[in-house]
N, C-alpha and C positions, 0 to 999 in steps of 0.2 A: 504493500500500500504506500510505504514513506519513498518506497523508490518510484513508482509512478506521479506520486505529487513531486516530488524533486527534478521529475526528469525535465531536463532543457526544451522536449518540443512538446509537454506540457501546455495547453492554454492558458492556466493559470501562470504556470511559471514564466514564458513568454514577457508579458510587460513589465515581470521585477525585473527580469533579467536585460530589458530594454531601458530601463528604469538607470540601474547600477551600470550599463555601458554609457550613459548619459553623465552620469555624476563622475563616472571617472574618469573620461576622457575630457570635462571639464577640469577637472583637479589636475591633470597633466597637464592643458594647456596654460592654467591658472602658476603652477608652480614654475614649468617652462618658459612665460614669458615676464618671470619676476624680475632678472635681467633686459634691459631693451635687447640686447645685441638678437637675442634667440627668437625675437615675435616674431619675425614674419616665417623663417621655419619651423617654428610653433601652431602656427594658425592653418600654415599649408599643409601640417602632418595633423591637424583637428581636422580639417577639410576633408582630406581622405581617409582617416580612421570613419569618419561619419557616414560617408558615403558610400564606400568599399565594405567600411564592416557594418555598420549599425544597422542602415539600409539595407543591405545585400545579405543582412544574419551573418556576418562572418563569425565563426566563434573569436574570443581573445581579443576584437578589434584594438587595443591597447596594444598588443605586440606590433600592427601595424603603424599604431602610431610612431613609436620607439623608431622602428624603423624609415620611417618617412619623415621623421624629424634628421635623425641622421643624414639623409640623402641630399635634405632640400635646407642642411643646414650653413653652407654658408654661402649660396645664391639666395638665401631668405637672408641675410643679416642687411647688405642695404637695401633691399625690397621693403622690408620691414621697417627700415627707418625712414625711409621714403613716407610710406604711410601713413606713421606714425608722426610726422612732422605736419604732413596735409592737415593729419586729424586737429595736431594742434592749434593749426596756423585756422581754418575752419573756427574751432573753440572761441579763441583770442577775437576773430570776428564777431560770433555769435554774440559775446559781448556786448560790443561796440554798439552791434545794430538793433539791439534789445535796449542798449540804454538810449538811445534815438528815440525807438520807438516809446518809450517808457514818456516820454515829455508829452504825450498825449495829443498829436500834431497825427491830423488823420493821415498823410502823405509818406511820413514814416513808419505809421502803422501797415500801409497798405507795402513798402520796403521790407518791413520785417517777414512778412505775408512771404512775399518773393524771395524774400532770404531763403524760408525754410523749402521753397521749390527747389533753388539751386542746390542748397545743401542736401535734399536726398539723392538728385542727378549725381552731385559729385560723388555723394557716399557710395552711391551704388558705381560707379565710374571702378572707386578705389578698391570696393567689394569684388572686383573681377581677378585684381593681380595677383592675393597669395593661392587663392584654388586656382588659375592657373598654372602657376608654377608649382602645385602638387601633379598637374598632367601632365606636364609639356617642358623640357629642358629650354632654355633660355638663355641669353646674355641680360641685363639688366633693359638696355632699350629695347630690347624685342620682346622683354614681358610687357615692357611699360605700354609701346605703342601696338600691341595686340591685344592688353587689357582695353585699350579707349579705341581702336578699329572695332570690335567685337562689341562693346560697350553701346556705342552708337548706331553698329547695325542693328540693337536687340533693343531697343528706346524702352520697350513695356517693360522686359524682364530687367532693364536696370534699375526705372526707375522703379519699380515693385521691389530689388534687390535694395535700393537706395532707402524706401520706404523703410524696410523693414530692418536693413540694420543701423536706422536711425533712429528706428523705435527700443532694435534690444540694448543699444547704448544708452538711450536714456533711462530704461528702466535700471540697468545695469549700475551707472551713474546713481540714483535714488536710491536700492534695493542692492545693499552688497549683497546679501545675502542670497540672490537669485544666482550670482557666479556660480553658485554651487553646481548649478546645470545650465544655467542659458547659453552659454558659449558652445556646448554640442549644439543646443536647437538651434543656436544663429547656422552652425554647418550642417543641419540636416535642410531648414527650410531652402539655404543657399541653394543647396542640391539640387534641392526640385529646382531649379529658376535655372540651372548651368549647367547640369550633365546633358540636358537633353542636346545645350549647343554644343557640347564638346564634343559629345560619341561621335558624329562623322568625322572629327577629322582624329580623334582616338581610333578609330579603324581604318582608318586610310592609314595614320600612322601605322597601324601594327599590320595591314596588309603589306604597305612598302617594305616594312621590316622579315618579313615570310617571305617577300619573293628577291629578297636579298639572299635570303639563307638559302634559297631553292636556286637560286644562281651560281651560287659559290658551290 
């Protein structure tokens, strides 16, 4: 009986167990990117443990992180600071244009309005570069200008991506305590918004790569 309730493809057992891949692969991305240098191959090894394991049931998704951290770990150090600098430079704005608007001047009001358009465009612009460079090797300007080629061919899935990792930041920001998990959900919802663009050219990659080996 205790081994049928324990068992992994269990119904019951199923969503703790989706449950505690969520908290954990938060608590690695969390502990990971306590250092700046390690964010952005931190977030691209969250991106893919999410997707590849959480998503796809992989058992262990945590090992893949480990390892996907390793790989994307130092073409993510200034990827990540890149980011990370936008985010802040964005903040420092956000400011500015909030205390504008705060003086109660309908004109600025309706500035602030537009602030927060642009800033999910960009968020989601920025939302494209580390889970790409969890798929795709790079040089630094070729993740950057294929995150915002890509970015602006997909207008809906960015700015829905933009949307929505502007909302887990500020929840995140308010709500320390959501870190505990939000940071997988921000890479599972990503998912759905970005694998669907990446597969073709993930399989045209790995076709070219098969008919390499069938050549050789």
């Amino acid at each position: 009986m205790f081994r049928s309730i324990f068992n992994a493809e269990n119904g019951l057992f199923k969503p703790f167990g989706w449950f505690v891949d969520v908290v954990t692969l938060s608590l690695m991305w969390l502990v990971s990117s306590l250092v700046i240098l390690p964010f952005g191959g931190a977030t691209a090894a969250l991106y893919d443990a999410a997707a590849r394991g959480v998503r796809a049931g992989e058992l262990a998704p945590w090992s893949r992180f480990v390892r996907s951290l390793k790989e994307n770990f130092i073409p993510g150090i200034l990827a990540g600071v890149i980011v990370l600098a936008a985010c802040y430079g964005l903040y420092r704005l956000h400011g500015v244009v909030y205390g504008l608007a705060d003086t109660g001047e309908r004109r600025w009001g309706l500035v602030y309005v537009a602030f927060w358009v642009m800033l999910a465009l960009v968020n989601g612009l920025l939302a494209w570069v580390l889970p790409l460079l969890s798929r795709f090797e790079f040089k630094l300007g070729g993740l950057l200008s294929t995150a915002l080629a890509l970015g602006m061919a997909h207008p809906f899935s960015t700015m829905a991506l933009g949307a929505f990792t502007t909302g887990c930041l500020a929840v995140g920001g308010m709500l320390l305590w959501t870190l505990f998990f939000l940071p997988c959900l921000w890479a599972l919802g990503a998912s759905l918004l970005l694998e669907r663009v990446f597969r073709p050219y993930m399989e045209a990659q790995s076709g070219g790569a098969a008919s390499q080996d069938t050549e050789s």
